[in-house]
N, C-alpha and C positions, 0 to 999 in steps of 0.2 A: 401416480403421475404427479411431479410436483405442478404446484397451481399459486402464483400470484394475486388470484382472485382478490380484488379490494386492498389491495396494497397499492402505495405512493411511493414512488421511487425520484431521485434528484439521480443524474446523472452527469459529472464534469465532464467538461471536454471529448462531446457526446457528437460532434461536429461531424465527423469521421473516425476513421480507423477502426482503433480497441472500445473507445467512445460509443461510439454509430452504433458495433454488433451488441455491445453491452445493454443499449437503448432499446435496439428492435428485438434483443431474446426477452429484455423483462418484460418488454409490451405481449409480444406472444405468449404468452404463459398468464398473460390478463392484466399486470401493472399496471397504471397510469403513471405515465413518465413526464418529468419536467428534464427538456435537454438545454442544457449550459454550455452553451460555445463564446466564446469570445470572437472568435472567427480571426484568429491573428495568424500571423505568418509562423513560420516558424523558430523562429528565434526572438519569437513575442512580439515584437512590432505589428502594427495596424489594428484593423479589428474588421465584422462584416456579421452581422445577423443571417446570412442566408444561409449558410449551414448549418444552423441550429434550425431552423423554420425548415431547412429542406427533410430535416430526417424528422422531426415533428411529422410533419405532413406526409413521409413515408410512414409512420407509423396509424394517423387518423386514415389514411388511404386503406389500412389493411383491417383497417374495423375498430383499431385501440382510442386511447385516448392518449393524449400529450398536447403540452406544450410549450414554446421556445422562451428561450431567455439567453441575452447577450452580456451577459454582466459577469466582468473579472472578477476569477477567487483570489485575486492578490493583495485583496484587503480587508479587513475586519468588516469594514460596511456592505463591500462587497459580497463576502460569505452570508452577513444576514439576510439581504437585500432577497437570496437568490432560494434560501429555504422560507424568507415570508411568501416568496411568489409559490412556490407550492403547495403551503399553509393557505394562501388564498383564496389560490385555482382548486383545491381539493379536499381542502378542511383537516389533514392530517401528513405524515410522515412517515414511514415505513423504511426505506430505504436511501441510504447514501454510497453513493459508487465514487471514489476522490477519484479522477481519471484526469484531469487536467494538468498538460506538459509543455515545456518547450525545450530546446537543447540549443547550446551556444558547447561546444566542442573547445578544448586549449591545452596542448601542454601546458606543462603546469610553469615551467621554464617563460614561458609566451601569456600566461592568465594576467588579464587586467582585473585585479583584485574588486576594481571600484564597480565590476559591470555582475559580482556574482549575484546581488540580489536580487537581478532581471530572470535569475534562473532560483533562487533559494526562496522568492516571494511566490512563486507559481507552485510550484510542486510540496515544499514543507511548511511554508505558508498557508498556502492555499487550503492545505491538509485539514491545518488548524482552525484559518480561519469560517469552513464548511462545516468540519465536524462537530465546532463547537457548539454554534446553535443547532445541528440536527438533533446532536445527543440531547441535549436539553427537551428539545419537543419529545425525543422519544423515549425519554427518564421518565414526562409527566406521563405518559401513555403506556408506562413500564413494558415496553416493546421496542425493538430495532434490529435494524441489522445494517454496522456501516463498513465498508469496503474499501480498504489502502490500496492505493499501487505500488508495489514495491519495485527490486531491480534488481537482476545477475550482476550487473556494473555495480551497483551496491554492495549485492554481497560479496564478490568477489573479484572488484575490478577490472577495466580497459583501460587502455591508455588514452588520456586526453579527455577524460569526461570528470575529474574532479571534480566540479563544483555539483553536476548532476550525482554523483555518486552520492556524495555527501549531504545531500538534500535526504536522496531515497535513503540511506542510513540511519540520516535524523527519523522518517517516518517508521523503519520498525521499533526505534528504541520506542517512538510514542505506543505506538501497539502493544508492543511489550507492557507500559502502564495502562495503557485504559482498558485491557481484557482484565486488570484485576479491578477497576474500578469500576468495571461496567456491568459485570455479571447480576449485583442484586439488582439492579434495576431491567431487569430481561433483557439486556441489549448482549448482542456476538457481534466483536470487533475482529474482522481478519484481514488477509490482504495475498492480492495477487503478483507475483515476479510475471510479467508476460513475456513472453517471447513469440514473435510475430513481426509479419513485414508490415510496415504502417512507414509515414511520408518524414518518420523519427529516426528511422532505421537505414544504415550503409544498404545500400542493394546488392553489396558483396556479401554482406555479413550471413546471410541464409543459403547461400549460392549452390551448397551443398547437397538439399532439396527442391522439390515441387515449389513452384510460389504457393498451390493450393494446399501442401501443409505447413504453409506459415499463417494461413489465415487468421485476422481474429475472429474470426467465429468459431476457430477452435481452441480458444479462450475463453469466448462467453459462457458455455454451459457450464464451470467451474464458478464465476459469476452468478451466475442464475441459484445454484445451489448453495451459495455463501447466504444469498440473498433469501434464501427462505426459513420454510419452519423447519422444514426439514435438516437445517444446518443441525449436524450435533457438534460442531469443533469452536473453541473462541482461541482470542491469541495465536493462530496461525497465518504462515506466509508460505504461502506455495506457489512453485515455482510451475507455471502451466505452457505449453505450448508444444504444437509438432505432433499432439496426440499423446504428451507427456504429461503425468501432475504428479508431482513428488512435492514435499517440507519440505523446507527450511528452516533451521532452526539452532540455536546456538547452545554450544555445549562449555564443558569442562574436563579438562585431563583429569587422570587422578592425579599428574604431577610431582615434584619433589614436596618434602615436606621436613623439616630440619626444626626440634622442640626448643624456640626460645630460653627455655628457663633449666631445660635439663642438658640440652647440646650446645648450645652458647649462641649469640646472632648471627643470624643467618649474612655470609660473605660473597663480595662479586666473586669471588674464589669458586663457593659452593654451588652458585649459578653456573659459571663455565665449565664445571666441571658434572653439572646433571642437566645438560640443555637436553640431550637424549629422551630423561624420563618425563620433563617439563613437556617436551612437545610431541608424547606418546600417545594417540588416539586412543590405543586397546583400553580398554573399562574405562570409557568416561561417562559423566554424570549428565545430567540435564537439569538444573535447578529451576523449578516453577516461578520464582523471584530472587532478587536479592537478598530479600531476609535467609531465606531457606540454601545461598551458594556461601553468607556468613556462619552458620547452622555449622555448616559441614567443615569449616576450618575451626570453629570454635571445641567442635569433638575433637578435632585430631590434636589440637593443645589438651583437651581434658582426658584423654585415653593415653597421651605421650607416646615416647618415641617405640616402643615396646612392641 
């Protein structure tokens, strides 16, 4: 049975929804959770501590430990501010859940350019500015385990949420670097795509099911296991919900390939003329980094056209 026993968990935007279940599975399983709500509406205006104190206190109610904290991840001071408080209250660091969101919706035709950092300072902000002092405490304690939220809308678009897209986009590229940067120091970097009805979500958009399998609590246990020892996976983004956990994860065709120096340079000619094999799934690659997706065109210049 996996076991949290003495582990310190931070949880963003732990207030409700994905947040809340995310909060009260680490606590059951033993965590000590620090819950981070801003308590804002939802398209980030206002603020309110009692969400964060209400699920704390559901969780001290149920025999765990926790405790709240109202302070925005939209700032570098911020982000500190909110891992000293659990360094405080707990004397260590184990666990980071980035869970904190907010959504402002726009055609992209209708987007006021000037309002997107009210949504890119929460969500890829935020990302950054939480995980960076966590990893740090938990580089000197050669242990962690920190937790993205990632996005379907991310990886594969809706209409009208550009700027949220783009945010959760920015978040796996960082994923993508800091599972290679994080490994000797014992830290597993992953992240979760949620899908679930939360007060984020159209209440058309799941219409198709049960409200109770869009819970998030049928997210959290995918959560729970990122968050332990038991994780064997880093640099993953999976996609959880409905009772569903599949990857995500980004590949490479084998594509065309035309030998500069022996077939002459490559032309917009040659392009429109192999979009077919350019945008052909069958045998594609998965490159571990960028060095290793350079790797594989550098062979096919040195083995030529042949």
């Amino acid at each position: 049975m996996i076991s949290l026993e003495g582990r310190v968990a931070v949880v963003s935007g732990a207030g409700a929804g994905l947040g809340r279940a995310y909060a009260l599975a680490l606590a059951e399983r033993g965590a000590k959770v620090l819950v981070n709500d801003l308590g804002a509406a939802l398209d980030g205006s206002g603020s309110s501590s009692s969400s964060a104190e209400s699920v704390a206190a559901e969780i001290v109610a149920a025999g765990g430990e926790a405790v709240a904290d109202g302070t925005s991840v939209a700032t570098a001071e911020g982000g500190e501010a909110i891992v000293q408080h659990a360094l405080d209250a707990f004397g260590r660091l184990d666990i980071l859940v980035n869970n904190a969101g907010n959504m402002r919706l726009s055609s992209f035709a209708k987007l006021e350019v000037a309002t997107i950092d009210e949504v890119l300072d929460v969500h890829l902000g935020g990302t950054f500015y939480l995980s960076k002092p966590a990893w740090t405490a938990m580089a000197a304690q050669k242990s962690g385990r920190i937790i993205f939220t990632g996005s379907g809308l991310g990886a594969f678009g809706i209409y009208g949420a550009g700027v949220y897209a783009a945010a959760k986009g920015g978040i796996a590229g960082l994923l993508n670097v800091l599972e290679l940067e994080s490994e000797r120091h014992g830290i597993k970097v992953n992240g979760v795509a949620p899908m679930a009805q939360t007060r984020m979500v159209n209440d058309d958009l799941y219409s198709e099911v049960p409200a109770t399998s869009v819970s998030p609590d049928l997210v959290a246990p995918v959560v729970v296991y990122l968050a332990s020892d038991e994780c064997a996976v880093n640099g993953e983004m999976w996609s959880v919900g409905a009772g569903s956990v599949a990857r995500l994860f980004t590949g490479r065709t084998k594509g065309y390939f035309k030998h500069p120096a022996e077939d002459g340079p490559l032309t917009a000619e040659d392009v429109s003329g192999h979009t077919a094999e350019i945008m052909d799934t069958a045998g594609f690659s998965e490159p571990p980094n960028w060095p290793a997706e350079w790797q594989m065109v550098a062979k096919l210049n040195e083995e030529g056209s042949s």
